[in-house]
KELO-391751 format. One record per atom (N, C-alpha, C): atom name; x, y, z; residue number from 1. Coordinates in steps of 0.2 Angstrom, whole numbers. Example, Ala and Ser with C-alpha at 12.3 -4.5 7.8 and 13.67 -1.06 7.14 Angstrom:
<pts>
at,xx,yy,zz,i
N,66,-28,39,1
CA,62,-22,39,1
C,66,-16,39,1
N,64,-11,35,2
CA,68,-5,36,2
C,64,0,39,2
</pts>
This chain:
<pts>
at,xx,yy,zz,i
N,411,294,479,1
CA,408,299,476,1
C,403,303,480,1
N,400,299,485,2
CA,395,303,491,2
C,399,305,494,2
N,403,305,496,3
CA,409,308,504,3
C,411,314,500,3
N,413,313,494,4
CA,419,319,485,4
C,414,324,486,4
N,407,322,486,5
CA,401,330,484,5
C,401,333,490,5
N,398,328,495,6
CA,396,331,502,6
C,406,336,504,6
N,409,335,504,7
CA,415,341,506,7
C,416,343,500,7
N,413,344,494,8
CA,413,350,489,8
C,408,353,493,8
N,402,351,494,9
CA,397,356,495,9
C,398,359,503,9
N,401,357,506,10
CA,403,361,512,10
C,411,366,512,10
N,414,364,509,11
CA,419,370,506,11
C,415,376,503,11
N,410,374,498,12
CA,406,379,496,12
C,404,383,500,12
N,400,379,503,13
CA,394,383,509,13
C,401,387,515,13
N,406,384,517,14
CA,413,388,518,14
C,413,394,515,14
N,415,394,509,15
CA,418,399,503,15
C,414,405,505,15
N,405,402,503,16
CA,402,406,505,16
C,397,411,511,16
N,400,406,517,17
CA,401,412,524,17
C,404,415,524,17
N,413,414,521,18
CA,418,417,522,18
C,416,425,517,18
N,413,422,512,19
CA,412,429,508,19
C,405,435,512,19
N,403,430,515,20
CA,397,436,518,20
C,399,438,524,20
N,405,435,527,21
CA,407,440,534,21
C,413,444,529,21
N,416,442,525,22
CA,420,448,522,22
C,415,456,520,22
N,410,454,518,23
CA,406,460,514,23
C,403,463,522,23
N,402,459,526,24
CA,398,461,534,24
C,404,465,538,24
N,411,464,540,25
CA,418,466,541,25
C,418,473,536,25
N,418,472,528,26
CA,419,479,525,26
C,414,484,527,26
N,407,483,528,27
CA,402,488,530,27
C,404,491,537,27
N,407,485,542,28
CA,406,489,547,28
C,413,492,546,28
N,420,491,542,29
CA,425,493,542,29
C,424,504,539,29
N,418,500,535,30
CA,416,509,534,30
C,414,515,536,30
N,410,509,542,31
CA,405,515,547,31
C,411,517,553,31
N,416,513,556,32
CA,420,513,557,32
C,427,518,557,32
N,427,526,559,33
CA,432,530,557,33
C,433,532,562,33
N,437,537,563,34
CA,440,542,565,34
C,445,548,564,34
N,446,553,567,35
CA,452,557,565,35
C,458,557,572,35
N,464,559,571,36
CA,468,558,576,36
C,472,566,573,36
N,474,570,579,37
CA,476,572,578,37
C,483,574,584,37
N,491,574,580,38
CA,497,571,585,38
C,499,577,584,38
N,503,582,591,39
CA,506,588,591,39
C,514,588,592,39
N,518,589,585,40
CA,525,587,586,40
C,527,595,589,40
N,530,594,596,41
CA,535,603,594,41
C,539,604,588,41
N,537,611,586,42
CA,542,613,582,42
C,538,612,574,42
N,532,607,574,43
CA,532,607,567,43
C,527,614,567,43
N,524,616,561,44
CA,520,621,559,44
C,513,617,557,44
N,512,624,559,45
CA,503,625,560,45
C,500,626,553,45
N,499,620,548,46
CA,497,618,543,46
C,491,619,540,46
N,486,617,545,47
CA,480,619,544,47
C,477,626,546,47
N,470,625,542,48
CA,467,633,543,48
C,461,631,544,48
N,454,634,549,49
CA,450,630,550,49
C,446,637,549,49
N,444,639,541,50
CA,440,645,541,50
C,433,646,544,50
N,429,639,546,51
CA,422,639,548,51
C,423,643,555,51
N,428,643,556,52
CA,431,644,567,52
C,434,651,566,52
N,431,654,562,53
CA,437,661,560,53
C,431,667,565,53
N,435,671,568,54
CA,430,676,570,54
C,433,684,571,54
N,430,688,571,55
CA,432,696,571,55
C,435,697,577,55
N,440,701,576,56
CA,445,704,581,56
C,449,711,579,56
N,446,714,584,57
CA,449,721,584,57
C,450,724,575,57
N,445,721,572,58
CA,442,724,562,58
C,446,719,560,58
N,450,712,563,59
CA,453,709,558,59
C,449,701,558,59
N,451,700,553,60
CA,449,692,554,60
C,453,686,557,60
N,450,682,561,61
CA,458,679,564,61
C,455,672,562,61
N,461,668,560,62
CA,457,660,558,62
C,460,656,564,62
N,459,649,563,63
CA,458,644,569,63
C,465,639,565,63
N,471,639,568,64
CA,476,636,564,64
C,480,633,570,64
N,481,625,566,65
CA,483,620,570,65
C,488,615,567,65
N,490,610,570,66
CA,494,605,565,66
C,490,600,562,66
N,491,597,558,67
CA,490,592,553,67
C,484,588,558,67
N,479,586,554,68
CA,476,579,556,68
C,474,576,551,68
N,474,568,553,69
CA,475,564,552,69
C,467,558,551,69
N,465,558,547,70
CA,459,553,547,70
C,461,544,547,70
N,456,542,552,71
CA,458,533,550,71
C,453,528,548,71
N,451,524,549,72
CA,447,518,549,72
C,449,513,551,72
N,443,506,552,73
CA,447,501,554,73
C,453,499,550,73
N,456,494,555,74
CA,462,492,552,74
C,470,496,553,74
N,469,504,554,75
CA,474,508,552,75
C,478,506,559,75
N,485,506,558,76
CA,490,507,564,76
C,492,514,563,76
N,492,517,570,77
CA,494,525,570,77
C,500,523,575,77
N,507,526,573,78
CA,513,525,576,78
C,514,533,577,78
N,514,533,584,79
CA,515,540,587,79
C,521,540,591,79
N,527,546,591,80
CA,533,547,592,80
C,532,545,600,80
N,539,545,606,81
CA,538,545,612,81
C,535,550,615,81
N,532,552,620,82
CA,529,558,621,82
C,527,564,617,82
N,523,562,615,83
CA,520,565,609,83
C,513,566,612,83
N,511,573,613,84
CA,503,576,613,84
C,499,574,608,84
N,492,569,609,85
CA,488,568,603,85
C,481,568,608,85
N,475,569,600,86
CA,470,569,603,86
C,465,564,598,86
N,459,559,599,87
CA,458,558,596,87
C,450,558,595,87
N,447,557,590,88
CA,438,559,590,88
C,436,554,585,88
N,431,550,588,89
CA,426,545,584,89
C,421,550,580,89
N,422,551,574,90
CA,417,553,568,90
C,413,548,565,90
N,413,542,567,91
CA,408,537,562,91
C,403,535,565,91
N,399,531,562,92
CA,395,527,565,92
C,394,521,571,92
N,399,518,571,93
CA,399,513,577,93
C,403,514,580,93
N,406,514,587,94
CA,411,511,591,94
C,416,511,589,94
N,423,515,592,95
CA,428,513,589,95
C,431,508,597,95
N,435,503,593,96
CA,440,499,600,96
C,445,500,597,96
N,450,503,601,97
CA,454,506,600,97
C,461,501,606,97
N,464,496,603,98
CA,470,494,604,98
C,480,499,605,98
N,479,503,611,99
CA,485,504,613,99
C,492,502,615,99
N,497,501,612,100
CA,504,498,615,100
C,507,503,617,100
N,510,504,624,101
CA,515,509,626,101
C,520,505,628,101
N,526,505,624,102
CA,535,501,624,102
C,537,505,629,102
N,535,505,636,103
CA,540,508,642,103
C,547,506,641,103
N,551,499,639,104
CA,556,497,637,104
C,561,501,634,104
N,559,506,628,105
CA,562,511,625,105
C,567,515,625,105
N,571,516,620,106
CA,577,520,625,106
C,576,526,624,106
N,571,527,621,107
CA,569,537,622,107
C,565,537,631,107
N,564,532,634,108
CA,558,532,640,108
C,566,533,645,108
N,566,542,648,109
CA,571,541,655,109
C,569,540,660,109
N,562,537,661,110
CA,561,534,667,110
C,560,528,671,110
N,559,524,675,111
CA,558,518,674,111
C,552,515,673,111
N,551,508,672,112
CA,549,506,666,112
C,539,503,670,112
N,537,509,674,113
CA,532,509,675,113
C,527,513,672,113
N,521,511,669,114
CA,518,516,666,114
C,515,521,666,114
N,517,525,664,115
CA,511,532,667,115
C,508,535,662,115
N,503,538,663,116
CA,500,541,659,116
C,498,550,660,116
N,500,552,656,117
CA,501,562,656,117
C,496,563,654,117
N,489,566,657,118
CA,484,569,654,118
C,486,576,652,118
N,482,579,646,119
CA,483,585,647,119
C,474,589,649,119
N,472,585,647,120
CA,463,587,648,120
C,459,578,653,120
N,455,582,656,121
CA,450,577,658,121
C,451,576,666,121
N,447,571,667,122
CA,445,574,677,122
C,445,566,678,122
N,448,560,676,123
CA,448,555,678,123
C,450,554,685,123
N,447,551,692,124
CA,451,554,697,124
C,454,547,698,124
N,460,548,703,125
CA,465,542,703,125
C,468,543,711,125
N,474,540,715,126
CA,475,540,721,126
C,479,545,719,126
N,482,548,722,127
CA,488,553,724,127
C,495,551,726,127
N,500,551,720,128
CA,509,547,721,128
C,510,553,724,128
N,511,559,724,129
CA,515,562,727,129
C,512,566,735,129
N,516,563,741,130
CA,516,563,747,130
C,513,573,749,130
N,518,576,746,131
CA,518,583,747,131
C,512,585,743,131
N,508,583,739,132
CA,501,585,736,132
C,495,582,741,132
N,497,579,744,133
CA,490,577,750,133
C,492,580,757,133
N,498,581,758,134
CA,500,588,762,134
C,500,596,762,134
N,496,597,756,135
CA,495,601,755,135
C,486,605,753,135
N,482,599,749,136
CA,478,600,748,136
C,474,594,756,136
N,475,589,757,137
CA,472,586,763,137
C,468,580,760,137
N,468,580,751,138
CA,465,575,750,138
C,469,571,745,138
N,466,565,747,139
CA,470,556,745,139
C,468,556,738,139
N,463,558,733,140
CA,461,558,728,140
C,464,565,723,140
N,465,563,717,141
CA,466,568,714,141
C,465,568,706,141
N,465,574,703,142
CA,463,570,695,142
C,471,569,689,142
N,471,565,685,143
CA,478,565,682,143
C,478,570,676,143
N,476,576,678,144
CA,476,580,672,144
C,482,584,674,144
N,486,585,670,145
CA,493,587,674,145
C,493,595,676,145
N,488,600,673,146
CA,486,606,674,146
C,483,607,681,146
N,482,600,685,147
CA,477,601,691,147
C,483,603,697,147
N,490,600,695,148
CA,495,603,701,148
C,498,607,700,148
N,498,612,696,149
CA,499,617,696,149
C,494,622,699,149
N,498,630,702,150
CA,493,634,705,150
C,491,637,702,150
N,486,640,702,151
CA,480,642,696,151
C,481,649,693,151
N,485,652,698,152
CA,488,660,699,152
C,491,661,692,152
N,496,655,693,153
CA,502,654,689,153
C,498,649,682,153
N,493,648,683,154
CA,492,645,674,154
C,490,653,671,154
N,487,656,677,155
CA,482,662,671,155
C,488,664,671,155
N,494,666,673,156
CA,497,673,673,156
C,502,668,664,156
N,502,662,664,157
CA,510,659,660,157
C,503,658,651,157
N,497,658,652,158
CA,493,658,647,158
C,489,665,644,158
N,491,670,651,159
CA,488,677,649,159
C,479,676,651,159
N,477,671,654,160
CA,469,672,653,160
C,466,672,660,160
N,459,674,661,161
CA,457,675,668,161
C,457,667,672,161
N,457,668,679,162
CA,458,664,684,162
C,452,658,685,162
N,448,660,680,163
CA,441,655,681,163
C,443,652,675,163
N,445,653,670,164
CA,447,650,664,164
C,454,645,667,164
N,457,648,670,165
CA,464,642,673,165
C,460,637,678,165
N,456,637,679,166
CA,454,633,685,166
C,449,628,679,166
N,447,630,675,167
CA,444,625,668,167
C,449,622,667,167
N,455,625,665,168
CA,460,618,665,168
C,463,615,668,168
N,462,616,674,169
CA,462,612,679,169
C,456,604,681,169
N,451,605,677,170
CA,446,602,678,170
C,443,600,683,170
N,444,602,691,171
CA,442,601,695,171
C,434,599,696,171
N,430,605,693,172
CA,422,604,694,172
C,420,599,690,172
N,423,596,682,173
CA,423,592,678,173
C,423,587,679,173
N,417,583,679,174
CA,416,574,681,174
C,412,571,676,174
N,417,573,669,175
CA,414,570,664,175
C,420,565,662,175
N,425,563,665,176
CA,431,561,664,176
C,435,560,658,176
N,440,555,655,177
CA,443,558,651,177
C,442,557,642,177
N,436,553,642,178
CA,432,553,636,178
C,425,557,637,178
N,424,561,632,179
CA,419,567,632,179
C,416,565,628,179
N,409,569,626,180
CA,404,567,620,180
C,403,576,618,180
N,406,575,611,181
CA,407,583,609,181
C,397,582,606,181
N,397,590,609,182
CA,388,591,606,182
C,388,594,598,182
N,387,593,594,183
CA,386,592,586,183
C,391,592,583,183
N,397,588,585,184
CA,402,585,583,184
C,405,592,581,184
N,415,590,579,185
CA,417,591,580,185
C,421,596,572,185
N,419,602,572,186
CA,420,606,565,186
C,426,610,563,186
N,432,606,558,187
CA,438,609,558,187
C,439,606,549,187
N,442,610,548,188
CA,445,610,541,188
C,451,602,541,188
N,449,600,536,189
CA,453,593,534,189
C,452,590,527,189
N,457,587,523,190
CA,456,585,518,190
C,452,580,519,190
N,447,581,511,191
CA,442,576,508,191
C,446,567,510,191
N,442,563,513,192
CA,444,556,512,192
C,447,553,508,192
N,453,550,507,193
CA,457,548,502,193
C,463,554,500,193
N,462,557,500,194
CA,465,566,498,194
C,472,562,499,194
N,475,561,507,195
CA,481,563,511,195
C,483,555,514,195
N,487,553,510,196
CA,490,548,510,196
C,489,540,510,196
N,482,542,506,197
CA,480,535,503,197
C,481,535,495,197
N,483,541,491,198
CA,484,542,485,198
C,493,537,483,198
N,496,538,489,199
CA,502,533,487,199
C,502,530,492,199
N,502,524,494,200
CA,500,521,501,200
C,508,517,503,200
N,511,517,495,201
CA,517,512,498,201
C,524,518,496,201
N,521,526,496,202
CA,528,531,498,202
C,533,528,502,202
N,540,531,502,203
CA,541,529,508,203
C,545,536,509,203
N,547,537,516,204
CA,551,542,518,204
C,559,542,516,204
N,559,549,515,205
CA,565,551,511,205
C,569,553,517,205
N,576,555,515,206
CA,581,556,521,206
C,580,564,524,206
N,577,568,517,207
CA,575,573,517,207
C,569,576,520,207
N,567,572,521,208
CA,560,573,527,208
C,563,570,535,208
N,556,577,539,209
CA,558,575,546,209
C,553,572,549,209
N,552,571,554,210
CA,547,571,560,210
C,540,574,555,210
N,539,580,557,211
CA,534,585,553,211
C,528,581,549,211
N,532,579,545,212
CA,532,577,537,212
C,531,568,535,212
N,533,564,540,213
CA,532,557,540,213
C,525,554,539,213
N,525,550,538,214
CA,517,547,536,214
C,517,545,545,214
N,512,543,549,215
CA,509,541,553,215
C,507,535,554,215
N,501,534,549,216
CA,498,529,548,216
C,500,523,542,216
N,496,519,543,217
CA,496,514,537,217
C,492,508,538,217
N,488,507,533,218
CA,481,501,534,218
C,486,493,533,218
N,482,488,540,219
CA,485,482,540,219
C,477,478,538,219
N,472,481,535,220
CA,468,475,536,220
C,465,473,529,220
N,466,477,524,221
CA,467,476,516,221
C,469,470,513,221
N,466,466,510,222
CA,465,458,510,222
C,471,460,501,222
N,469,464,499,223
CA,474,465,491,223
C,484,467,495,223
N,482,468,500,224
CA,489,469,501,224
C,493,462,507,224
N,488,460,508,225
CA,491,452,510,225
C,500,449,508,225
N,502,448,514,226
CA,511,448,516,226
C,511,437,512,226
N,505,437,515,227
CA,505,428,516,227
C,497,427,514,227
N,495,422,510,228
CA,489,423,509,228
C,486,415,505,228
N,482,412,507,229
CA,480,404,507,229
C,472,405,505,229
N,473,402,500,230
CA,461,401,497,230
C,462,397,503,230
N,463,393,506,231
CA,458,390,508,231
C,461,389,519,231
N,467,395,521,232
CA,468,395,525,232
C,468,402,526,232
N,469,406,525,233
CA,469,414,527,233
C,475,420,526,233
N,474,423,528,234
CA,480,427,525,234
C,483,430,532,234
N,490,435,532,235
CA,490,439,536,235
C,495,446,531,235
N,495,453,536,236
CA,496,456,531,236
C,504,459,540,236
N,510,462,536,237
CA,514,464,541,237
C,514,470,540,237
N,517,475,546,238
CA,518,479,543,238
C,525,482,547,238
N,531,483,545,239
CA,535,483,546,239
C,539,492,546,239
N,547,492,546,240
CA,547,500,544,240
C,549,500,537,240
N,552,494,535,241
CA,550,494,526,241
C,545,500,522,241
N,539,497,526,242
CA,532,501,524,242
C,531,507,528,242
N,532,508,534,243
CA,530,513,539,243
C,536,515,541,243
N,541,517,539,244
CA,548,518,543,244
C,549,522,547,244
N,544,529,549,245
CA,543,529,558,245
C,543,523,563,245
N,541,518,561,246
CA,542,510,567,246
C,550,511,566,246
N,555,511,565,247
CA,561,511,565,247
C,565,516,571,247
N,559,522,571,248
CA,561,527,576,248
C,558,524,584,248
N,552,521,584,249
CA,550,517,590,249
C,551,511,592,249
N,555,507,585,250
CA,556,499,587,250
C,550,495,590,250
N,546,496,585,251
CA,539,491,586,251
C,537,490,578,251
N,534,484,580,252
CA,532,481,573,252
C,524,479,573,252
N,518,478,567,253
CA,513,473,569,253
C,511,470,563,253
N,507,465,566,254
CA,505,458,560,254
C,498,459,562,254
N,492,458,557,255
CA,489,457,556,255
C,486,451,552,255
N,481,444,556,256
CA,480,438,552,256
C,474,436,553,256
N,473,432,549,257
CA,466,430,550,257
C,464,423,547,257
N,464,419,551,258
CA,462,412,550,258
C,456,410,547,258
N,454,403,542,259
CA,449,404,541,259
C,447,396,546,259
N,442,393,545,260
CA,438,387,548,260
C,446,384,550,260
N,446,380,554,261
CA,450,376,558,261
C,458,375,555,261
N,458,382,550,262
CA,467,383,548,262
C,471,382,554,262
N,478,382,552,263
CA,481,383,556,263
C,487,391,556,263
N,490,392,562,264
CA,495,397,560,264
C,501,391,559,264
N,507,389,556,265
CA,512,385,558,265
C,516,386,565,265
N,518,381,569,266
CA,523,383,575,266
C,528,387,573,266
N,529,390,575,267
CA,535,395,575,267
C,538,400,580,267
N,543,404,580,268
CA,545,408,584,268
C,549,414,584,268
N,545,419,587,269
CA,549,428,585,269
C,557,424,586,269
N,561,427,582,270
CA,569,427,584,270
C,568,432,584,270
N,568,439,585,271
CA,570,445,587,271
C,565,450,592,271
N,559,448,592,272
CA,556,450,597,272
C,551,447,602,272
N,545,449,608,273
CA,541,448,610,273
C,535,449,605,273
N,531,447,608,274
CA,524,448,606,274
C,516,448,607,274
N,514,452,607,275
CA,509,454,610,275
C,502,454,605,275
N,497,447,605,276
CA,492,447,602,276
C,487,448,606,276
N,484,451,600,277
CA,475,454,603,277
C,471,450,599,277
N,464,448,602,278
CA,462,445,598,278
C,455,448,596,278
N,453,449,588,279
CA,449,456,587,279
C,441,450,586,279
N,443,441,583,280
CA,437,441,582,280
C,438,432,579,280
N,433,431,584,281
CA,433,419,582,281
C,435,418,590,281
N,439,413,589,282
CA,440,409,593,282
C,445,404,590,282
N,454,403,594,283
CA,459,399,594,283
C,460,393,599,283
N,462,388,597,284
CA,466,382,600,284
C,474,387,603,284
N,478,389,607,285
CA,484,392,607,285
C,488,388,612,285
N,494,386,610,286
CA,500,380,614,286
C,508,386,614,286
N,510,387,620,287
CA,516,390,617,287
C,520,387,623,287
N,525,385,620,288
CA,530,380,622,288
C,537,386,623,288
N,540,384,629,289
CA,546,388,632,289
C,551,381,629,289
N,556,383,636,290
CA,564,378,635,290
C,563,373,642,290
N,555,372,642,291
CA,555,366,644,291
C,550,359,644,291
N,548,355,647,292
CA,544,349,642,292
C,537,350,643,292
N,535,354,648,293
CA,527,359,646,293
C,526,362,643,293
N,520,365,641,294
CA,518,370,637,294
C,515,378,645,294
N,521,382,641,295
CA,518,386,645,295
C,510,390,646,295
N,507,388,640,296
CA,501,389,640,296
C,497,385,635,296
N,490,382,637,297
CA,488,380,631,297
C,480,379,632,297
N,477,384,630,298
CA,470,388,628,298
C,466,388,625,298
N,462,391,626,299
CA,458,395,620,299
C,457,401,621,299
N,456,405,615,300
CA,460,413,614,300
C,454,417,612,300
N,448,420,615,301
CA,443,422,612,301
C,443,430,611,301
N,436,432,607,302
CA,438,441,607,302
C,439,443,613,302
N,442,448,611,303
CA,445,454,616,303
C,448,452,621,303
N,452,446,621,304
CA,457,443,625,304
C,466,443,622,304
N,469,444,628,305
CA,477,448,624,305
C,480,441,626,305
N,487,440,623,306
CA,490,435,626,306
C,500,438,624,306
N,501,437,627,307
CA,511,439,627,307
C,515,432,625,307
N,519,434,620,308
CA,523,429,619,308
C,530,430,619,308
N,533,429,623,309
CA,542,430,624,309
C,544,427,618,309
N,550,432,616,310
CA,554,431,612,310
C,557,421,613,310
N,557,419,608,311
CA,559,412,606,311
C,555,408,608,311
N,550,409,610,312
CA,545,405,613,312
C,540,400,606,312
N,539,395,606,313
CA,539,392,600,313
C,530,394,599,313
N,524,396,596,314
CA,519,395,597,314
C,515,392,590,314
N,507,389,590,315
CA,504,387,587,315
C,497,388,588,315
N,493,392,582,316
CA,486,394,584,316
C,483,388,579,316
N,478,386,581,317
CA,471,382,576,317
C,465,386,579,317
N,462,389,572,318
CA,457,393,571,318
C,450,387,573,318
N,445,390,578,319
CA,441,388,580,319
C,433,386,573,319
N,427,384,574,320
CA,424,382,569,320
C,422,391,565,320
N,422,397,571,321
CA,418,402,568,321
C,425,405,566,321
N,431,403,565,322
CA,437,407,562,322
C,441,411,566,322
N,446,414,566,323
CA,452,420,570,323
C,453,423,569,323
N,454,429,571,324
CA,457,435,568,324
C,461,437,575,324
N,467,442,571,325
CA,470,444,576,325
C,474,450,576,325
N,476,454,580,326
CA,483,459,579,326
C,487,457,584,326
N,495,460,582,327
CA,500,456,585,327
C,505,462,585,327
N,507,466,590,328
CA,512,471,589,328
C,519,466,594,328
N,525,467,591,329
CA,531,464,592,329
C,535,471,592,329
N,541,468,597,330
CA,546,474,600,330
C,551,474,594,330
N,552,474,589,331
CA,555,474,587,331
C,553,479,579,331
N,555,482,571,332
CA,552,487,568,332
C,553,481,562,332
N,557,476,563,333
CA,556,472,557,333
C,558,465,559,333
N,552,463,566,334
CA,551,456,566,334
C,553,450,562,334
N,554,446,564,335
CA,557,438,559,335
C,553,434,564,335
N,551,431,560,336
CA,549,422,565,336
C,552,417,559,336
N,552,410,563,337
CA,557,407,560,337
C,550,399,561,337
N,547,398,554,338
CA,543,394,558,338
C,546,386,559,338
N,542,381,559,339
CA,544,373,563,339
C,539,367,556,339
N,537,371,554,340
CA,533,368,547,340
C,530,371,542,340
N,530,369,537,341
CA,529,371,533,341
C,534,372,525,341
N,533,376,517,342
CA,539,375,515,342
C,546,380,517,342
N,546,384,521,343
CA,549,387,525,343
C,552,388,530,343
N,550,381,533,344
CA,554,381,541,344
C,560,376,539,344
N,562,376,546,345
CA,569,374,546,345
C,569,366,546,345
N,564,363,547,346
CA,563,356,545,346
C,566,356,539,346
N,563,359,535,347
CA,563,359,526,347
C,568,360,525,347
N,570,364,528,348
CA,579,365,527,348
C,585,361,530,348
N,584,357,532,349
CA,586,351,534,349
C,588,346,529,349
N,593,343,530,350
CA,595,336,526,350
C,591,331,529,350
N,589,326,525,351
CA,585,320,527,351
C,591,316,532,351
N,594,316,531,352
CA,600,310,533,352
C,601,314,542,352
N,601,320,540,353
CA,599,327,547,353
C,596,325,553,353
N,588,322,550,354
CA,583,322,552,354
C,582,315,554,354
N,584,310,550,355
CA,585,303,552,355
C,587,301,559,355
N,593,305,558,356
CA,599,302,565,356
C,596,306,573,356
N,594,312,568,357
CA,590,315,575,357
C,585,314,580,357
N,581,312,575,358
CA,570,309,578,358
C,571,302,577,358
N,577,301,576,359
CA,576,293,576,359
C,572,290,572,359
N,570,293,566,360
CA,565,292,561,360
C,567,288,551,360
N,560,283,551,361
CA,565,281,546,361
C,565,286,540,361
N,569,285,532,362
CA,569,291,530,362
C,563,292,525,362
N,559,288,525,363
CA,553,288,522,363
C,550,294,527,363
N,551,293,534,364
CA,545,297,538,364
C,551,305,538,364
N,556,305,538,365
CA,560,312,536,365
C,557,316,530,365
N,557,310,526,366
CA,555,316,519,366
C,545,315,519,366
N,541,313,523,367
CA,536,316,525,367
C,533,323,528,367
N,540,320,533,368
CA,540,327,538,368
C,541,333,535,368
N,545,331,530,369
CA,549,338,526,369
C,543,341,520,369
N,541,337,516,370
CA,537,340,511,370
C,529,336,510,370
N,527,336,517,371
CA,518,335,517,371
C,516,340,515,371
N,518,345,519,372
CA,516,351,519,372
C,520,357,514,372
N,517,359,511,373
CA,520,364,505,373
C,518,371,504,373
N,512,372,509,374
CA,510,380,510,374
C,517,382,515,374
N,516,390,517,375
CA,519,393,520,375
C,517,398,524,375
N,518,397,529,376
CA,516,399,536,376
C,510,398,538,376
N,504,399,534,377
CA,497,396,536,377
C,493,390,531,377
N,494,386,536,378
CA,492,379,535,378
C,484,377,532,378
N,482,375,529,379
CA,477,373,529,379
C,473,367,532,379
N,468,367,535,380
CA,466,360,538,380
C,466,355,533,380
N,469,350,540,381
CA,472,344,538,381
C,467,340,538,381
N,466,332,536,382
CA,462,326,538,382
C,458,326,545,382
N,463,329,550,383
CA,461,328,557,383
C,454,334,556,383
N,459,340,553,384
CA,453,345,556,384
C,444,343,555,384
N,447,342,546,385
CA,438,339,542,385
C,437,334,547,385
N,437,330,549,386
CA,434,324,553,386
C,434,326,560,386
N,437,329,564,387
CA,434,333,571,387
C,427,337,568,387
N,428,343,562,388
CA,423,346,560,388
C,416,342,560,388
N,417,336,557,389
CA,411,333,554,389
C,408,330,557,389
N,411,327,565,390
CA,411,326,569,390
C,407,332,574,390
</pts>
């Protein structure tokens, strides 16, 4: 009866951390925002920015642009190939901001090195092209891609004076390519909530283009949980089911979060890589190839990334202060196929299967099979509570 209270009252005292970092998580999820704004050719100038409006030869001229885009934590923003976009933190804290670029893609016709296209900023870097250090004499240069063109030919192709082309060129500029706007940033935009959080599970019609697709879509929403355990954690997917621009990029992401010494189940992408980041705790991580080591076997703390090849078999145990993670996959409607749980292919197996295979009697078959009756995330077992208590 003394052992029955003592793990009630630490399941409690459990329940009840996990509710104060949930409340501590939504505070900072709120301070936590931003807008994005992405430029498709071709789409129309949507907005209208009347505070930016000013006189011109007796008329009035307003400040018009394409759509933007407001986010928060959690939000996954899927931006087309080569797509111009800008971004600006408006909240209170810090944003970290997680980018995936799929060089691998069959929109990329170059090879599969990464590069990156500035349109603004003075970040300086070495100089790849031979005939640019032959010509200016120096080894450094900035990746603002306006910086190699001649400055004759920016005024003459924009219409505007020669001091204004050499701004875009950012030559004098050593502020490089994140800026601090001085009293922030003043453009018309719908009120918060307005613009595509009023139906969160639309989905795209055939009838819409590029233009007109949703962008975004929030993974960190505990009511919308894909997989979801009181007493192990949830994750939430998000696929092109729900976001079906990922369909045009062929990438996926998951979203999960372990609670005290859960488990994820062993399992394995069949259809993609995978690419975890980890936003917060600490994991146990083993991941096992096609041979008798493990290719890796760690522990996985914030702000450490970890790649997982497609069929490679993995398993996380959430450390004592818990895991959280994002996970983008090459793929826009990832499968994994777990190794336990009532889901995996254990489960799915004949006893008689499983006998003659592990050499096991069929009492220890039908353990293997139905110990476990969650899916995909385990909760701690006897081992866990007794390491913990220990």
């Amino acid at each position: 009866m003394f052992q029955y209270c003592c793990i009630a009252q630490l399941e409690q005292q459990q329940w009840q951390g996990q509710q104060q970092q949930q409340r501590q998580r939504r505070r900072v999820r709120d301070q936590s925002k931003g807008i994005i704004g992405a430029i498709i050719p071709g789409c129309p100038e949507t907005f209208q920015s009347f505070q930016q409006s000013q006189e011109r030869c007796g008329r009035k001229q307003l400040d018009q642009h394409q759509k933007i885009r407001e986010f928060r934590q959690g939000d996954i923003i899927a931006l087309p190939a080569g797509t111009a976009h800008w971004c600006y933190n408006d909240g209170e804290t810090p944003l970290v901001v997680i980018s995936v670029l799929d060089t691998s893609n069959n929109l990329n016709q170059l090879d599969r090195n990464l590069r990156a296209f500035q349109l603004a900023g003075s970040h300086p870097r070495k100089t790849t092209w031979p005939y640019q250090q032959q010509k200016t004499g120096q080894q450094r240069s900035n990746n603002n891609i306006f910086s190699g063109f001649e400055v004759e030919t920016l005024a003459e192709a924009f219409g505007v004076s020669i001091e204004t082309a050499r701004k875009l060129q950012s030559q004098e500029d050593k502020r490089g390519n994140i800026v601090r706007v001085e009293n922030g940033l003043k453009m018309s935009r719908p009120r918060r909530g307005e613009e595509e959080e009023e139906q969160p599970w639309r989905t795209n019609g055939l009838e819409e283009t590029l233009c007109t697709m949703r962008l975004r879509e929030n993974i960190a929403d505990p009511a919308r949980s894909d997989v979801y355990s009181p007493q192990g954690g949830r994750i939430n997917i998000l696929n092109s089911q729900k976001l079906p621009i990922l369909n045009y990029l062929q990438l996926s992401a998951e979203r999960g979060v372990l609670y005290r010494n859960a488990l994820l189940a062993p399992h394995w992408n069949l259809n993609a890589h995978s690419i975890i980041y980890v936003t917060r705790g600490t994991a146990h991580v083993q991941i096992v190839g096609n041979s008798d080591r493990p290719v890796y076997n760690g522990e996985l703390r914030q702000g450490q990334l970890l790649v997982v090849p497609q069929n490679f078999a993995v398993v996380k145990q959430a450390g004592d202060e818990g895991f959280e993670w994002v996970a983008f996959k090459t793929n826009d409607n990832a499968m994994i196929s777990p190794l336990a749980g009532r889901t995996s292919v254990i489960r799915a197996m004949p006893e008689e299967v499983l006998v003659n295979a592990f050499h096991i009697s069929r009492e220890e078959a039908r353990r293997l099979k139905y110990n476990r009756e969650e899916v995909t995330i385990l909760s701690p077992g006897c081992r866990s509570q007794e390491r913990a208590s220990a």
